[in-house]
C-alpha positions as CSV (number, residue, x, y, z in Angstrom):
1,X,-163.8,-103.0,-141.4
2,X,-166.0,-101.1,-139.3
3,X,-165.6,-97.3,-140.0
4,X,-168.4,-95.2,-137.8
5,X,-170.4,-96.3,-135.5
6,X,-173.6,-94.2,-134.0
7,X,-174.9,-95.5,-131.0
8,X,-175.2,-94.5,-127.2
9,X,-172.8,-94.1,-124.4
10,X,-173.0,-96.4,-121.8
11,X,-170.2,-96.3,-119.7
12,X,-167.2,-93.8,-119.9
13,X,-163.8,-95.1,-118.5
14,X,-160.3,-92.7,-118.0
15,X,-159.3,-94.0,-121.8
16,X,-162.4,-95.9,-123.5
17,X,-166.2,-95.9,-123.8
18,X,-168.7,-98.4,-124.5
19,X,-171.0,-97.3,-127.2
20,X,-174.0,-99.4,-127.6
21,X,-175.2,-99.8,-131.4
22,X,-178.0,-101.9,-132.3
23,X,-178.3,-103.9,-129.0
24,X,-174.1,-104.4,-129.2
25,X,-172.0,-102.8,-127.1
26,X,-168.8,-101.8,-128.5
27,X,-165.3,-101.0,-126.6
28,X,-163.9,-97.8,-128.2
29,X,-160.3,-96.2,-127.4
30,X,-160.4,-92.6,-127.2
31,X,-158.1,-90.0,-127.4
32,X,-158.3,-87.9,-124.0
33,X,-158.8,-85.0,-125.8
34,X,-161.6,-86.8,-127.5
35,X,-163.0,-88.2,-124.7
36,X,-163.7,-84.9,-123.2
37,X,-165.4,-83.4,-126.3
38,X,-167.5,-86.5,-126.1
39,X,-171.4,-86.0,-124.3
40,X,-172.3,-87.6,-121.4
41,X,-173.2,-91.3,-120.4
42,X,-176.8,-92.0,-122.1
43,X,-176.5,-89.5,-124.8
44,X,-175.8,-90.4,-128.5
45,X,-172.9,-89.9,-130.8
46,X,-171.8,-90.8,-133.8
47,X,-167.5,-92.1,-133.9
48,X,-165.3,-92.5,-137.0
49,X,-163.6,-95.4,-135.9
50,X,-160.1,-97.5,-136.8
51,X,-160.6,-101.4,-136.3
52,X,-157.1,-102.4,-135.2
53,X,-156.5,-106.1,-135.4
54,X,-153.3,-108.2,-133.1
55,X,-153.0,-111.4,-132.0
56,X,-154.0,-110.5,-128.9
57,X,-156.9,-109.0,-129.8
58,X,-158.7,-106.5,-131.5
59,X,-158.9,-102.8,-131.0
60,X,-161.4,-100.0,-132.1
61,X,-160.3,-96.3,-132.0
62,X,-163.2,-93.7,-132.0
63,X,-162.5,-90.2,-133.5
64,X,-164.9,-87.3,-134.1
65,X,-164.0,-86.2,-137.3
66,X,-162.5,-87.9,-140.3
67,X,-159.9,-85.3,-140.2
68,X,-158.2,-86.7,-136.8
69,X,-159.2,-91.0,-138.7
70,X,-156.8,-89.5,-141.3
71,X,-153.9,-88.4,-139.3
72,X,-154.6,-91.3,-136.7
73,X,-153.9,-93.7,-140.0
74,X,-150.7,-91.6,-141.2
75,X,-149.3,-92.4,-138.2
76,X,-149.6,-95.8,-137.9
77,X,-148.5,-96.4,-140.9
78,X,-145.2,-94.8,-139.4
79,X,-143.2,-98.7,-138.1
80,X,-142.6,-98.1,-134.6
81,X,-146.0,-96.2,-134.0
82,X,-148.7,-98.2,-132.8
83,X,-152.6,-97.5,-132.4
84,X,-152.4,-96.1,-128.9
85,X,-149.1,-94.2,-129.5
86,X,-151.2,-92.0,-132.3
87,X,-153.9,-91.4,-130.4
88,X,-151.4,-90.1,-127.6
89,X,-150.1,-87.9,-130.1
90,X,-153.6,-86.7,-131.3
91,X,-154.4,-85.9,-127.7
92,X,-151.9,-84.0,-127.3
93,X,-152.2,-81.8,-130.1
94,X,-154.9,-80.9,-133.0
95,X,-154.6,-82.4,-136.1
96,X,-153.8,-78.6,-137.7
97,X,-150.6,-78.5,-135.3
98,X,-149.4,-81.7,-136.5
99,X,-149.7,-81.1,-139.9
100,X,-148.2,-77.2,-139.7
101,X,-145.2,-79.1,-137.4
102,X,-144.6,-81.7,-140.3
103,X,-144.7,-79.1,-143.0
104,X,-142.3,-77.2,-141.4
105,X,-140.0,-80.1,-140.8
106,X,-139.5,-78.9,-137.3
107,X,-139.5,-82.0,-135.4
108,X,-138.5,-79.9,-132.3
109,X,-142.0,-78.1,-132.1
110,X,-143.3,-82.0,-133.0
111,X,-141.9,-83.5,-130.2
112,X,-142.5,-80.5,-127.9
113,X,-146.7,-80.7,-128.6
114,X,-147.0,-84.1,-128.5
115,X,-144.8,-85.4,-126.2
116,X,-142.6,-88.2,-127.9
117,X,-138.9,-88.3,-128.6
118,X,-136.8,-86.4,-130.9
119,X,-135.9,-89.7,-132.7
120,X,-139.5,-90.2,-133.4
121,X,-140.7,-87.0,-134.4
122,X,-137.9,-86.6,-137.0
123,X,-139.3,-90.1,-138.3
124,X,-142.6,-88.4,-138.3
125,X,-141.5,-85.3,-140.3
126,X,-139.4,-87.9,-142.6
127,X,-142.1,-90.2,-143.6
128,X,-145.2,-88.1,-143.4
129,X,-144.0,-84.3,-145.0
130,X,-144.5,-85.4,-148.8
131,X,-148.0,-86.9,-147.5
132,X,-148.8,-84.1,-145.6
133,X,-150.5,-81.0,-147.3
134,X,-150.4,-77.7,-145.7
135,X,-154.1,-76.2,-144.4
136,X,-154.5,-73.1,-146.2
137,X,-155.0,-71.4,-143.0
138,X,-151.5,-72.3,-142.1
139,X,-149.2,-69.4,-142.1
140,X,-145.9,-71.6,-142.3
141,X,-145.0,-69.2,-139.2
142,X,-142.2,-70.7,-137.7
143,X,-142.2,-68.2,-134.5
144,X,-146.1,-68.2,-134.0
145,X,-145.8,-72.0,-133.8
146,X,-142.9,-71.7,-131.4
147,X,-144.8,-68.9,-129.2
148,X,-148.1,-71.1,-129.3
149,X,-145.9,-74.0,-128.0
150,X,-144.7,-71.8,-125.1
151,X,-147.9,-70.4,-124.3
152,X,-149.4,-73.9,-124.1
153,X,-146.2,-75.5,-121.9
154,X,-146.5,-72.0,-119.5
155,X,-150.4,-73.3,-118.7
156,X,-149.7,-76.8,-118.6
157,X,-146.8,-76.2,-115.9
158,X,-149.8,-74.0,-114.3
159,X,-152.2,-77.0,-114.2
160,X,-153.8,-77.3,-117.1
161,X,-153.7,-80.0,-119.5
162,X,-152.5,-79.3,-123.1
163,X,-155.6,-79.9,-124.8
164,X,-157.4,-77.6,-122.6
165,X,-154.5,-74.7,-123.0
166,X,-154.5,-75.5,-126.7
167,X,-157.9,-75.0,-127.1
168,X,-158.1,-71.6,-124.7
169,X,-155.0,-70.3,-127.0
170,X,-157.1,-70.7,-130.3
171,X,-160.2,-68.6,-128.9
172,X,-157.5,-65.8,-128.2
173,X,-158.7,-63.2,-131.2
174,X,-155.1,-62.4,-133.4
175,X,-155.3,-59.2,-132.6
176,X,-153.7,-59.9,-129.2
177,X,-150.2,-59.6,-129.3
178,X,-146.9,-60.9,-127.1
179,X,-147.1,-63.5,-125.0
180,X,-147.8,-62.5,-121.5
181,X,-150.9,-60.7,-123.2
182,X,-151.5,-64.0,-124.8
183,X,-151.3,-66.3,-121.9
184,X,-153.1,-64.0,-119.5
185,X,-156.1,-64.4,-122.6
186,X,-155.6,-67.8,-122.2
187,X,-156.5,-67.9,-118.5
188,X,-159.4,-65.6,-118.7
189,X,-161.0,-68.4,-121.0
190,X,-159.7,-71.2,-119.0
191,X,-161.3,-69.8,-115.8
192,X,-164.3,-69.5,-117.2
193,X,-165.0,-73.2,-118.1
């Protein structure tokens, strides 16, 4: 199994690289949201990485923390979830929303940030809740989770895309409060990229 790989970019494509590693270039799958957190063609990185193996062929999924490996694997292991499924999911939302979702068995605010059915994401909340341990920064706020969630689909119908709103929302300091406040943050940071 290979389970990093460190190497350079050499060629960046709308949902893979090719990282080259000791004179082999390797075809890696990326989340989008990973891709874009990713440096640029000819610069190094180092990929925790998921070797997935079919008949027609074998896959490898690059992740940059063994955080999003973890989830990525939990999800899989979910029948009816393949490889590129999860890393759908994990580019839609960060691996703290997922968990906070499944903990709060609220497969509406599941299927909301990540884009899947309502069949699934109650499978999700199902088989991964007992595995699942809550991040101790988690609040277990139902509403905050829900307001988030609106933020984020207010920018996305604006343009954006919902790793880019989720990541403007969580550099908006606590202390700013309701939602228009919140999304007009959001924005701020959004046009400043």
């Amino acid at each position: 199994m290979i389970s990093s790989l460190e190497g350079k970019i050499t060629l960046r494509a709308e949902k893979h690289i090719i990282l080259e590693a000791n004179g082999i270039g390797y075809k890696v799958w990326c989340a989008e949201k990973t891709l874009s957190k990713l440096p640029q063609t000819g610069e190094s990185v180092k990929l925790f990485t998921f070797l997935a193996v079919k008949e027609t062929g074998w896959d490898l999924f690059g992740f940059l923390t063994h955080e999003e490996l973890e989830m990525f694997e939990l999800l899989i292991s979910i029948s009816g979830i393949g490889p590129k499924t999860a890393a759908g999911i994990l580019s839609a939302a960060s691996v703290e929303d997922l968990q906070e979702a499944i903990v709060l068995g609220d497969e509406t605010i599941l299927s909301r940030v990540s884009g899947i059915g309502k069949k699934v994401a109650q499978k999700i909340v199902i088989e991964l809740k007992s595995k699942v341990k809550k991040l101790s920064k988690g609040s277990g706020d139902k509403f905050r989770v829900a307001d988030d969630i609106e933020i984020i689909d207010a920018l996305v119908v604006l343009g954006y895309k919902v790793y880019e709103a989720r990541e403007a929302l969580k550099q908006v300091p606590e202390s700013v409060k309701g939602m228009e406040n919140r999304v007009r943050d959001a924005l701020k940071r959004l046009g400043k990229k």
